[in-house]
DRENDO-1510 file (C-alpha; in Angstrom, 1 decimal, always signed):
<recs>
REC; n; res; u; v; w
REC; 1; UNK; +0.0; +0.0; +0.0 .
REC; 2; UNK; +1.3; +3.7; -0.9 .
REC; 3; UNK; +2.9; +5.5; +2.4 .
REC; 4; UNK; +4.1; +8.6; +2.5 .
REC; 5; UNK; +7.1; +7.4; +4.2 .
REC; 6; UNK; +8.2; +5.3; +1.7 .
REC; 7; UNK; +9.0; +8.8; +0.2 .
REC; 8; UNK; +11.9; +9.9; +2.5 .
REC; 9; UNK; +14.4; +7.9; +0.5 .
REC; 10; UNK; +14.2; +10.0; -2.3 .
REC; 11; UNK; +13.5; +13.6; -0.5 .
REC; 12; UNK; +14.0; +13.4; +3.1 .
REC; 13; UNK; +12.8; +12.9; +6.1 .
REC; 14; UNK; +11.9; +16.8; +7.2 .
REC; 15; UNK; +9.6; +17.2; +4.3 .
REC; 16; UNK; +7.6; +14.2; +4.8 .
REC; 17; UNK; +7.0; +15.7; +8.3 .
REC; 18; UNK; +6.1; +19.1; +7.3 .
REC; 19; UNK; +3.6; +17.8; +4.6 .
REC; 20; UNK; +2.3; +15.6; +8.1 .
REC; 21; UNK; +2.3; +18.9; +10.0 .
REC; 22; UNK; +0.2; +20.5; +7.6 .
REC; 23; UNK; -2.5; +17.5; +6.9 .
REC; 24; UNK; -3.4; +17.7; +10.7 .
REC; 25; UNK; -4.6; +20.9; +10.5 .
REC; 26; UNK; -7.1; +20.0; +7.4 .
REC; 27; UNK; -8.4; +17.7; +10.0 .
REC; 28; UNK; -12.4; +17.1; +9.6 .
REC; 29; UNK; -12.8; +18.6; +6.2 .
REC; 30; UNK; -13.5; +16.3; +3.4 .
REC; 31; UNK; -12.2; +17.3; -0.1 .
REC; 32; UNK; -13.7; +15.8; -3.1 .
REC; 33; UNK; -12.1; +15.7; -6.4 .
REC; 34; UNK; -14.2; +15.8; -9.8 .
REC; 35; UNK; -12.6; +15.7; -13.7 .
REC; 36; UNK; -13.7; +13.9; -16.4 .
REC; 37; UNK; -12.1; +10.6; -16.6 .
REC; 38; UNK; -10.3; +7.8; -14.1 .
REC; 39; UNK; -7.6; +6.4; -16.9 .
REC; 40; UNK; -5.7; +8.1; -19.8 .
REC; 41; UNK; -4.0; +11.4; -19.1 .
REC; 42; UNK; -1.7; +13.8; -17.0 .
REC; 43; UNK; -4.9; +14.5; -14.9 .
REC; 44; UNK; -6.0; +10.8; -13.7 .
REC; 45; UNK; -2.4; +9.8; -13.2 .
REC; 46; UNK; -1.8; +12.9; -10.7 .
REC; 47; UNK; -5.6; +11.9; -8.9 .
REC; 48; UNK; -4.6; +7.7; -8.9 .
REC; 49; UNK; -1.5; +8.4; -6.7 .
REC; 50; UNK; -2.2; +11.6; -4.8 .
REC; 51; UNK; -5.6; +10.2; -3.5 .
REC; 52; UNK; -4.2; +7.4; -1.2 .
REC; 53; UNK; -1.5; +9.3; +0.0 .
REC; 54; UNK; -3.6; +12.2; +1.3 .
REC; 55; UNK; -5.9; +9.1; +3.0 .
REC; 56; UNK; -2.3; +8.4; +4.7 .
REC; 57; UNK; -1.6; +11.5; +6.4 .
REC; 58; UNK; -5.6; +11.5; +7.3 .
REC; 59; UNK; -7.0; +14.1; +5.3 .
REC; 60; UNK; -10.8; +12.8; +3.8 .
REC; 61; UNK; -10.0; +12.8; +0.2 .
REC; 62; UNK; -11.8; +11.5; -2.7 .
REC; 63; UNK; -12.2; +11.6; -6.5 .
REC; 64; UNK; -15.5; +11.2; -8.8 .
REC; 65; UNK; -16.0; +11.2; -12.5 .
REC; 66; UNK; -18.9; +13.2; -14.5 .
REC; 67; UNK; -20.5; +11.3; -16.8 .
REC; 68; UNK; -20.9; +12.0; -20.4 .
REC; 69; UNK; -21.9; +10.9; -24.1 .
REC; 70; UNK; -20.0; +10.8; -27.2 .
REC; 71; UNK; -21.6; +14.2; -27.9 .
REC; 72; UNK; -20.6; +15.5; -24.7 .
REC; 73; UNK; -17.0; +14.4; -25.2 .
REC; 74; UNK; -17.0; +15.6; -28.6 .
REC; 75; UNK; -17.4; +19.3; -27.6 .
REC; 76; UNK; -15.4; +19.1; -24.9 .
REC; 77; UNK; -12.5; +18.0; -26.9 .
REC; 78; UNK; -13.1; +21.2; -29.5 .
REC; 79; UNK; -13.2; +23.3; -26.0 .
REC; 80; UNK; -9.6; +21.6; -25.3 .
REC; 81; UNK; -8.8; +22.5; -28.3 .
REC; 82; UNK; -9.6; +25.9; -28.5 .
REC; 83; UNK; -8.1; +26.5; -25.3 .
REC; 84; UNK; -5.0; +25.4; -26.6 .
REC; 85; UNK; -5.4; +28.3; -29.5 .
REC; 86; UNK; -6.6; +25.6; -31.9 .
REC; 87; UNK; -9.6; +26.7; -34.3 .
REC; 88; UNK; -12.5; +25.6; -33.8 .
REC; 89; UNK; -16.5; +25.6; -35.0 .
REC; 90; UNK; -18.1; +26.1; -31.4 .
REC; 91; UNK; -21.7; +25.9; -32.4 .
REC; 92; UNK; -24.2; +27.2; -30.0 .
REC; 93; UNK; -25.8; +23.5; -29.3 .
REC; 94; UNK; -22.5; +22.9; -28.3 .
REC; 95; UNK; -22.3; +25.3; -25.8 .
REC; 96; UNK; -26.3; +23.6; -24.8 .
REC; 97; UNK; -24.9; +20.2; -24.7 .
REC; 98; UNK; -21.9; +21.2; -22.1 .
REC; 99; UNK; -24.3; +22.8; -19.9 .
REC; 100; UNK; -27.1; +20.5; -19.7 .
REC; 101; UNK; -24.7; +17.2; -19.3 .
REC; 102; UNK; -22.8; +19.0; -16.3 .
REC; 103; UNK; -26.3; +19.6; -15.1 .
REC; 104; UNK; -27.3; +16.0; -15.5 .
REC; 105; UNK; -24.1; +15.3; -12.8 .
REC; 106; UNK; -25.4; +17.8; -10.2 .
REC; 107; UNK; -27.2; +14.6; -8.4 .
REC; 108; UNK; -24.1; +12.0; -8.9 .
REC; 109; UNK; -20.9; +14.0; -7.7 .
REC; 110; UNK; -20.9; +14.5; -3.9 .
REC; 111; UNK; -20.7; +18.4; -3.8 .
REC; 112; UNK; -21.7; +18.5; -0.2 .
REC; 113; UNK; -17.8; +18.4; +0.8 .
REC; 114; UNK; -15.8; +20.9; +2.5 .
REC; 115; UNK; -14.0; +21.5; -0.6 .
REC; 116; UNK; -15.0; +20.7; -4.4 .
REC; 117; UNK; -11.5; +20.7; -5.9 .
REC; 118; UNK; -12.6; +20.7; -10.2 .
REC; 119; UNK; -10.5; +19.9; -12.8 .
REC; 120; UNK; -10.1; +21.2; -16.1 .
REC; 121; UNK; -13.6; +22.3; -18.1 .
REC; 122; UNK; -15.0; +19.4; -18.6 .
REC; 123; UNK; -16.8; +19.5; -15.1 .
REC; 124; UNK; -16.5; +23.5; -14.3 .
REC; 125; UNK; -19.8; +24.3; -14.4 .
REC; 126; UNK; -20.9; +22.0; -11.9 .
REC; 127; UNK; -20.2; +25.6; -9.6 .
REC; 128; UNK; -23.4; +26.7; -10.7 .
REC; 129; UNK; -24.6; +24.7; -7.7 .
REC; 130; UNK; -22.8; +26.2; -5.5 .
REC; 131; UNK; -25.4; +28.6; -3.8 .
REC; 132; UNK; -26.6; +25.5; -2.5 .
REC; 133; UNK; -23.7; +24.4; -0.3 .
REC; 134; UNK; -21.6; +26.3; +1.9 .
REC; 135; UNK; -18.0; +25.1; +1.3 .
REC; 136; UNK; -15.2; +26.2; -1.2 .
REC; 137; UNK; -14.4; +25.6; -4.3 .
REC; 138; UNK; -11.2; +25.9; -6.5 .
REC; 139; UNK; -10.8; +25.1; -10.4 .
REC; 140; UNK; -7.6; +23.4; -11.3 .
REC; 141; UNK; -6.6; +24.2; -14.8 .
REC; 142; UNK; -4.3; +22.2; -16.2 .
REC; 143; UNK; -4.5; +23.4; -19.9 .
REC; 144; UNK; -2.1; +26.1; -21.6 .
REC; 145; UNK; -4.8; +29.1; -21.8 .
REC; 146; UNK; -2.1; +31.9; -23.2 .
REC; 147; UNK; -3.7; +31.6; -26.8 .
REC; 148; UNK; -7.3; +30.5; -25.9 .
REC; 149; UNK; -10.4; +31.1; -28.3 .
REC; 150; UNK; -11.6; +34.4; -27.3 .
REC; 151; UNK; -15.2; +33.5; -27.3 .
REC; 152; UNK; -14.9; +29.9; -25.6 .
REC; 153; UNK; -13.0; +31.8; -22.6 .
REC; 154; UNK; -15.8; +34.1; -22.3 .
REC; 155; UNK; -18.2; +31.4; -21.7 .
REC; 156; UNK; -16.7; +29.8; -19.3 .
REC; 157; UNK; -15.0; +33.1; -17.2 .
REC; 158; UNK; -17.5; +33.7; -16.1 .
REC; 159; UNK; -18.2; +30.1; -14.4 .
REC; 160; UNK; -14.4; +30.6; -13.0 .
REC; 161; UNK; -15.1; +33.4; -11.3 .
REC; 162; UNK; -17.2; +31.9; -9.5 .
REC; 163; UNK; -15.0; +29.5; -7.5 .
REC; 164; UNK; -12.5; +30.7; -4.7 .
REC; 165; UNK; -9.9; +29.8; -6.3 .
REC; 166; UNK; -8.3; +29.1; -9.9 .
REC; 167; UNK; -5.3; +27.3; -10.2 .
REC; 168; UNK; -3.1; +27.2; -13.4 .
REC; 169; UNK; +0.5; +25.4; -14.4 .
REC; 170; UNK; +2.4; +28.0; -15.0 .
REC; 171; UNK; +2.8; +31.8; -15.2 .
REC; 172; UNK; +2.0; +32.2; -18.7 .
REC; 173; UNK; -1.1; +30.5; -18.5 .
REC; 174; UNK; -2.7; +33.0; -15.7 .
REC; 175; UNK; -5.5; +35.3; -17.2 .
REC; 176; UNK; -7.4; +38.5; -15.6 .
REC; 177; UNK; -9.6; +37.1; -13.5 .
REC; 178; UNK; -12.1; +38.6; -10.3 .
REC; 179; UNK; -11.0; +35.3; -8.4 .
REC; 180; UNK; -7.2; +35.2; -6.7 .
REC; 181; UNK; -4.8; +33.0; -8.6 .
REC; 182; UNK; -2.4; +30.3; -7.8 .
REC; 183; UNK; +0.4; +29.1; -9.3 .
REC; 184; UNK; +1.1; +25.2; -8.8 .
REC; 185; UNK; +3.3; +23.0; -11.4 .
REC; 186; UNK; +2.1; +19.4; -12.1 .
REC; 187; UNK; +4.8; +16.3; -10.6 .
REC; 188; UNK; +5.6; +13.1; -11.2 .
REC; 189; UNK; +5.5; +10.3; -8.7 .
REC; 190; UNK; +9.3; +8.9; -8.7 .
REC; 191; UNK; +7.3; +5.4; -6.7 .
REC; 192; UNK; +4.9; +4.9; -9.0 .
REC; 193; UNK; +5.5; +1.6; -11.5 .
REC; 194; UNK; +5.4; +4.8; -14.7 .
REC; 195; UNK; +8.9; +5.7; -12.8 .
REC; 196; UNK; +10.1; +3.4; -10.4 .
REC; 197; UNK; +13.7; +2.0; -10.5 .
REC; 198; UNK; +13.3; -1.0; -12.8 .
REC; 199; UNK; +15.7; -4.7; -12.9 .
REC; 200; UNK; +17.3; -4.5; -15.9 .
REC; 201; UNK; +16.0; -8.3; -16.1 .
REC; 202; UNK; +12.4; -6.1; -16.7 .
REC; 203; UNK; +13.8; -3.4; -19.3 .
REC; 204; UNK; +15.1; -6.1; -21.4 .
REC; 205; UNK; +11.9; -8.2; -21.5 .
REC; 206; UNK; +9.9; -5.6; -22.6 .
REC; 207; UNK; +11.9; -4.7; -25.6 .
REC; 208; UNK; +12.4; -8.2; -26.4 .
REC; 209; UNK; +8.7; -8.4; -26.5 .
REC; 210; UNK; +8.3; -5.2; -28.7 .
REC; 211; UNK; +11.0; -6.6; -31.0 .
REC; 212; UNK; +13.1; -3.5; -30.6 .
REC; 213; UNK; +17.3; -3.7; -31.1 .
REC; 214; UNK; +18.7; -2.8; -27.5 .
REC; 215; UNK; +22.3; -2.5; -29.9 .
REC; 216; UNK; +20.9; +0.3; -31.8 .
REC; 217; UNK; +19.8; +3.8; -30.7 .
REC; 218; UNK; +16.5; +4.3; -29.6 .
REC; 219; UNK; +14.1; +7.4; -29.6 .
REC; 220; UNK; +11.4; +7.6; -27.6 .
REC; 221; UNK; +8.0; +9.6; -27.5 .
REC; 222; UNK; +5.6; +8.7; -24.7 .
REC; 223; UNK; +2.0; +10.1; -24.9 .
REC; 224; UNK; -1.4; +9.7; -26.3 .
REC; 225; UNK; -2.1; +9.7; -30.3 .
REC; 226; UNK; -3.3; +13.3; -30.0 .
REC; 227; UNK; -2.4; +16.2; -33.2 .
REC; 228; UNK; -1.2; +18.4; -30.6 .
REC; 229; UNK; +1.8; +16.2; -29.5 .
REC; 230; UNK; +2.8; +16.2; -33.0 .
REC; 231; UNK; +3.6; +12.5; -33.5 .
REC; 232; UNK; +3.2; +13.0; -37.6 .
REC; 233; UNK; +6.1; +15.6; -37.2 .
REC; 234; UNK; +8.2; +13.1; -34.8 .
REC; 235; UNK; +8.2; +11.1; -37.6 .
REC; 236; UNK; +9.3; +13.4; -39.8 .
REC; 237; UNK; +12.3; +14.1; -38.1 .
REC; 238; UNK; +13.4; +10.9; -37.2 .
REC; 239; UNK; +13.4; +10.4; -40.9 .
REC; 240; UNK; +15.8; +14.0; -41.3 .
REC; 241; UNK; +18.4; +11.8; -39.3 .
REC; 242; UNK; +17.7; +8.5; -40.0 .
REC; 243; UNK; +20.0; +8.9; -42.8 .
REC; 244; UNK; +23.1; +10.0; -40.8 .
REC; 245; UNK; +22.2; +7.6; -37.7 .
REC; 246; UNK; +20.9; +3.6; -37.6 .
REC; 247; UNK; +18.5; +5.0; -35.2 .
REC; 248; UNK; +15.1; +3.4; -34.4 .
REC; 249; UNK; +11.6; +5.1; -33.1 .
REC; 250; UNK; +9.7; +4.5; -30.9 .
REC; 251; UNK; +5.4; +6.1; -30.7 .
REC; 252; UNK; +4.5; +4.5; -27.3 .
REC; 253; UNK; +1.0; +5.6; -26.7 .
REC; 254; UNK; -2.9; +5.3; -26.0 .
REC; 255; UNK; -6.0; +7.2; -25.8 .
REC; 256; UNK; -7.8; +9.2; -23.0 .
REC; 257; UNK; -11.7; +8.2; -22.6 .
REC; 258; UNK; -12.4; +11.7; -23.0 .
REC; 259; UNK; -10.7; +12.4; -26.6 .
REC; 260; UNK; -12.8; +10.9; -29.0 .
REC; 261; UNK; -9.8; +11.7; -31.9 .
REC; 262; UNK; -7.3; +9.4; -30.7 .
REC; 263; UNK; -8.1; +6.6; -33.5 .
REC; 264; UNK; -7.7; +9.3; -36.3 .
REC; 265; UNK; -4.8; +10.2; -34.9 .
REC; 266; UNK; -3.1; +6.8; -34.9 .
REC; 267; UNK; -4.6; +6.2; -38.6 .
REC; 268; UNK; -2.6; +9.1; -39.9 .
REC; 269; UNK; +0.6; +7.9; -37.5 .
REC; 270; UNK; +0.8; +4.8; -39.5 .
REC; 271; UNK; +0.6; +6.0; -42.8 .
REC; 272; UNK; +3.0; +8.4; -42.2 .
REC; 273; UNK; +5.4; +5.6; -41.1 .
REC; 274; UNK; +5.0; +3.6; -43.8 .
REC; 275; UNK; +6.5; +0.3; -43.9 .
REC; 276; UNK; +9.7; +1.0; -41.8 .
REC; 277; UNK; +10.6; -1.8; -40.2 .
REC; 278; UNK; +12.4; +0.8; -37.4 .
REC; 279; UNK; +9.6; +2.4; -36.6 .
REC; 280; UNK; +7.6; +0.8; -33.9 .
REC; 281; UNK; +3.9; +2.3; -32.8 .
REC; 282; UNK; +2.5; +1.0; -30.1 .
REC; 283; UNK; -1.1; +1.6; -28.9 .
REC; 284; UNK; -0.4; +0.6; -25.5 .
REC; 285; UNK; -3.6; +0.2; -22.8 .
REC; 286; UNK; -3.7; +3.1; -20.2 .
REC; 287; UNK; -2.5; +0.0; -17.6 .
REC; 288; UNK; +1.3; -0.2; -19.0 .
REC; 289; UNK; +3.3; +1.6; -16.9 .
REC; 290; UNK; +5.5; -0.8; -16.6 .
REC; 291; UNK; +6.2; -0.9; -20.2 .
REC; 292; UNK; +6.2; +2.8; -20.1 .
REC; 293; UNK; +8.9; +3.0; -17.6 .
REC; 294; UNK; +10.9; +0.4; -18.9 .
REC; 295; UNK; +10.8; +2.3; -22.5 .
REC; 296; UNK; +11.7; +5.4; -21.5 .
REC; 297; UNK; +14.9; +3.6; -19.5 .
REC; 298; UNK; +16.0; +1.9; -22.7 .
REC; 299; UNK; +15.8; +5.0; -24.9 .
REC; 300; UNK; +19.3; +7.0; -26.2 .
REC; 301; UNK; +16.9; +10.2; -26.1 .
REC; 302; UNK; +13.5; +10.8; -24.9 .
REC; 303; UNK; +11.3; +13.5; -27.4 .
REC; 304; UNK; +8.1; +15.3; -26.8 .
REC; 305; UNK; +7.5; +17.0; -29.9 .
REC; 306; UNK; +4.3; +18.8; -28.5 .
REC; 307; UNK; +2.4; +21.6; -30.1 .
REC; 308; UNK; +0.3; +22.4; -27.5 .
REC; 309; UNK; +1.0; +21.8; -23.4 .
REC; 310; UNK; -0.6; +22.6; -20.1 .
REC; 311; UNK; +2.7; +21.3; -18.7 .
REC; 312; UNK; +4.0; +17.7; -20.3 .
REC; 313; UNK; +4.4; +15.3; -17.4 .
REC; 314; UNK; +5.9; +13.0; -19.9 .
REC; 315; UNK; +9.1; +15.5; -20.4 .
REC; 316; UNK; +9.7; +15.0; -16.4 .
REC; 317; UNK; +8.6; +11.4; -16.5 .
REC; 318; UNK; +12.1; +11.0; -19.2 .
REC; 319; UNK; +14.1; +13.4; -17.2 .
REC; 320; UNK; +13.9; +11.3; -13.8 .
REC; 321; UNK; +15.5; +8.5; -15.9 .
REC; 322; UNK; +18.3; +10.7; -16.1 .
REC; 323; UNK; +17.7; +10.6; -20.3 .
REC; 324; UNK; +18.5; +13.9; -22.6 .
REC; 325; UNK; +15.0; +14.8; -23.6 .
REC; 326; UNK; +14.0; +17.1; -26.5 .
REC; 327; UNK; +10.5; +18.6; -26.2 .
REC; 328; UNK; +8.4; +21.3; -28.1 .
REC; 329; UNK; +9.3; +25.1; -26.4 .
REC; 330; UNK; +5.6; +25.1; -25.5 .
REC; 331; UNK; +3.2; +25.5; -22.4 .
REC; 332; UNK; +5.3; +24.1; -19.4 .
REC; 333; UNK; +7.9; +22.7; -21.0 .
REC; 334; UNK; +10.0; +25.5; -20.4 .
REC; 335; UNK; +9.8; +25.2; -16.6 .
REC; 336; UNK; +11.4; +21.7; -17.0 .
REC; 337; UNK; +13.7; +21.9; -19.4 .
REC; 338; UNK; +16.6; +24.9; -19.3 .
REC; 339; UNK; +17.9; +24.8; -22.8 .
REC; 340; UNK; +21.2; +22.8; -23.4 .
REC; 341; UNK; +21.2; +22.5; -19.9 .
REC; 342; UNK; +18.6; +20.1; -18.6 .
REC; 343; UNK; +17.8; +19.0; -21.9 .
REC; 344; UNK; +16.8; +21.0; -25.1 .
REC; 345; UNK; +14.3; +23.2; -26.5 .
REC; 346; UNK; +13.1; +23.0; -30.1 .
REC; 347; UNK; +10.7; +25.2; -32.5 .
REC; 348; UNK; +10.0; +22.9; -35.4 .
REC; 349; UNK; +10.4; +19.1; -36.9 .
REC; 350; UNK; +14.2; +21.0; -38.4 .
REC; 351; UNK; +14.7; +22.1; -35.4 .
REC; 352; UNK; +13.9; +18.5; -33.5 .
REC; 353; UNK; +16.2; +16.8; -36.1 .
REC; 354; UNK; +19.2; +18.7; -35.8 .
REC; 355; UNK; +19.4; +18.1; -32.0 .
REC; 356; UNK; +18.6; +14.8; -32.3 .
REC; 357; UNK; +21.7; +14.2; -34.5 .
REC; 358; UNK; +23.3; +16.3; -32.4 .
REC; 359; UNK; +23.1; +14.3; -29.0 .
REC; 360; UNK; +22.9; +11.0; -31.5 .
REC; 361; UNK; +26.4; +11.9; -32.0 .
REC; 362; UNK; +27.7; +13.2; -28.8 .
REC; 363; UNK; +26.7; +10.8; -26.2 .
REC; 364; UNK; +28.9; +12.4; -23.4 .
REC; 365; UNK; +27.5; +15.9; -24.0 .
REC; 366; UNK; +23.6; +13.4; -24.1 .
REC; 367; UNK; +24.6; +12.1; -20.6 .
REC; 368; UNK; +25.3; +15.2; -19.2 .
REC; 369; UNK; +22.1; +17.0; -19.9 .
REC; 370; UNK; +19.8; +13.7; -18.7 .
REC; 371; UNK; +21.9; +14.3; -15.2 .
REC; 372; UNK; +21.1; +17.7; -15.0 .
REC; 373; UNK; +17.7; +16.9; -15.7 .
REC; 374; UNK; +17.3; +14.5; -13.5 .
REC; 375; UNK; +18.4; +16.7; -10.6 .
REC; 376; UNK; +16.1; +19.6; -11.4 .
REC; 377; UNK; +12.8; +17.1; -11.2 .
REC; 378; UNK; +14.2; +15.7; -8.3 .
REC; 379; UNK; +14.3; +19.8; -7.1 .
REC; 380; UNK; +10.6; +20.9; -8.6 .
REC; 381; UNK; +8.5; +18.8; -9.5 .
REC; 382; UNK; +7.9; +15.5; -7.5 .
REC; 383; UNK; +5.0; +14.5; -5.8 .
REC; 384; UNK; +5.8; +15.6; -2.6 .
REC; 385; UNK; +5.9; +19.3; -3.5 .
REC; 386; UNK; +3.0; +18.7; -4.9 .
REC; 387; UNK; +1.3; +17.5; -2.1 .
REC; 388; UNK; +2.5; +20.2; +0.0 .
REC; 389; UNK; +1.2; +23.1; -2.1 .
REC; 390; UNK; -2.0; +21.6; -2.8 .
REC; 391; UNK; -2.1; +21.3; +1.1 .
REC; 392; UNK; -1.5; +25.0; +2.0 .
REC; 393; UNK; -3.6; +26.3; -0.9 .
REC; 394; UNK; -6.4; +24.2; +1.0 .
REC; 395; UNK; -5.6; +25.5; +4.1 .
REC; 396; UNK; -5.4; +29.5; +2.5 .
REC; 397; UNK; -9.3; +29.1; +1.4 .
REC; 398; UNK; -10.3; +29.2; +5.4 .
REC; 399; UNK; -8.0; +32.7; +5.8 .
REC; 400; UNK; -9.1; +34.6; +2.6 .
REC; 401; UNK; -8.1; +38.1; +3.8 .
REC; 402; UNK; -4.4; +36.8; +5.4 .
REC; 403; UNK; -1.3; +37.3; +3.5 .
REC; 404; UNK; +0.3; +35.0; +6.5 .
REC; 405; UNK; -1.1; +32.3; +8.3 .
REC; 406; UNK; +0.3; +31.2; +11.3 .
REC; 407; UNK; +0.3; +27.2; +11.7 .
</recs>
């Protein structure tokens, strides 16, 4: 069973009994989280191990699902889009559909808690509900809003400002809002099986079983079959510097049960690779962390070619492996990754294919930056930080008018 003490290994023993200093004085209030899905996605994976360990320090802590149709999920994938600066037709039976499914969930979620902690859009207007119930509420935005559809946002501001709270990724992604702001940056969990130490007994079994060549380099992207993480252009790259390097690539992937465009996605994936025997796609189940993690461990260098980010969990899942990771200069990416230092930033499928023959070719130079990597995640973005600042910001919604709170 998850503990928090089987974190102080990896960061200590103080901060394990600060974050247990803090939990007792959330004693008695009971904070339910809502999104929109339990598997596939940054979101869900935070939620599955945060949950129990916030039930170890003995705060009364719990996660729901809405429930939607295919319509529902439809729209709410344009809204992702669109947030993301994508264009989209927003139709105004779209706008109908959102609101009367998040009205069909008033009855299911349990919004009597203490505090209703919602994720993302999908579920945000379940806060017209909240004249009903007197307890707080705090919308957890986990999207890159900097270029968001102008009319989208004005639909739903309006819903934020509502809730007590809005919490967003990164600095870039904060918008002018009548509801106070907090800053809080996604983590990884270095215990969970995604990015646990691995036997190398394991690492070798699974690319045995995926009939990659552990002799040849390996290049890895991790994340679901989604246009905005670009896996058409990682492709296209890989082929730039296939001709200078016997590399191989590696699409390791799935879908979210929210994003009803992952199967187009992975259509145009495969016809873009062709019949390259090098090029392995794998539509993985949202269960293979394992596999994941033992992937990423066998990989010369770890991409995320992304688009679009609200932050990219997958660029600190590669960097705790101590691999040199390459990623899009995009939403949060930039807070993980200091250029040629703790890994590299890139622009364009060019741009992505010069490094990658770059660091192909200068493994020393390749080592170096997956140590400094490693090092910063260890610093910033683990769960345990995580923990602590969701924690305080829970604490903060009882002392509104304080600047300093006095534990």
């Amino acid at each position: 069973m998850q503990k928090l003490d089987h974190y102080i290994p990896i960061v200590g023993e103080n901060e394990i009994s600060e974050l247990k200093l803090i939990a007792q004085k959330l004693a008695g209030k009971k904070i339910v989280n809502v999104n929109s899905t339990s598997t596939g996605g940054g979101v869900a994976e935070i939620l599955n191990r945060m949950i129990p360990l916030l039930k170890d320090m003995g705060v009364d802590a719990s996660w729901e699902v809405i429930k939607g149709g295919e319509k529902f999920f439809d729209v709410t994938k344009k809204f992702h889009n669109a947030l993301h600066g994508k264009k989209e037709s927003i139709a105004p039976e779209d706008y109908e559909c959102y609101s009367e499914t998040v009205e069909q969930n008033y009855e299911n979620i349990s919004l009597e808690s203490d505090i209703l902690f919602i994720h993302d859009p999908q579920p945000a207007a379940l806060v017209k509900e909240r004249k009903k119930h007197d307890n707080r509420w705090v919308w957890r935005c986990h999207i890159d809003l900097s270029e968001r559809d102008e009319q989208l946002w004005n639909f739903l501001k309006p819903l934020v400002e509502r809730y007590d709270a809005a919490v967003f990724s990164a600095p870039a992604f904060a918008q002018e809002l009548l509801t106070p702001q907090v800053l809080i940056a996604p983590s990884i969990d270095p215990l969970s099986d995604k990015n646990k130490e691995l036997p190398q007994d394991t690492i070798n079994e699974v690319v045995s079983r995926f009939k990659i060549n552990p002799e040849r380099p390996i290049v890895t992207q991790v994340s679901r079959f989604d246009y905005l993480k670009d896996p058409v252009g990682v492709i296209q790259a890989y082929k730039m510097v296939k001709p200078y390097v016997d590399c191989q690539l590696v699409l390791a992937g799935g879908s979210a049960a929210d994003d009803p465009e992952g199967a187009k996605v992975l259509a145009d994936v495969q016809e873009e690779a062709g019949n390259d025997p090098d090029i392995f796609i794998l539509n993985l189940p949202p269960t293979s962390h394992i596999e994941i993690n033992a992937l990423q461990r066998a990989s010369t260098i770890i991409l995320q070619k992304s688009l679009k980010e609200g932050f990219g969990l997958t660029v600190a899942e590669g960097l705790w492996k101590g691999k040199p990771v390459i990623a899009g200069a995009v939403g949060g990416i930039p807070l993980q990754i200091t250029h040629k230092y703790s890994g590299i930033l890139t622009h364009s499928v060019e741009g992505t294919a010069y490094w990658l023959k770059q660091l192909l070719q200068s493994p020393d130079y390749a080592k170096k930056l997956g140590e400094n990597g490693k090092e910063h995640v260890r610093n910033n973005f683990l769960l345990t930080r995580h923990l602590r600042d969701y924690l305080l910001l829970f604490l903060s919604l009882y002392h509104p008018d304080k600047s300093l709170i006095y534990l």
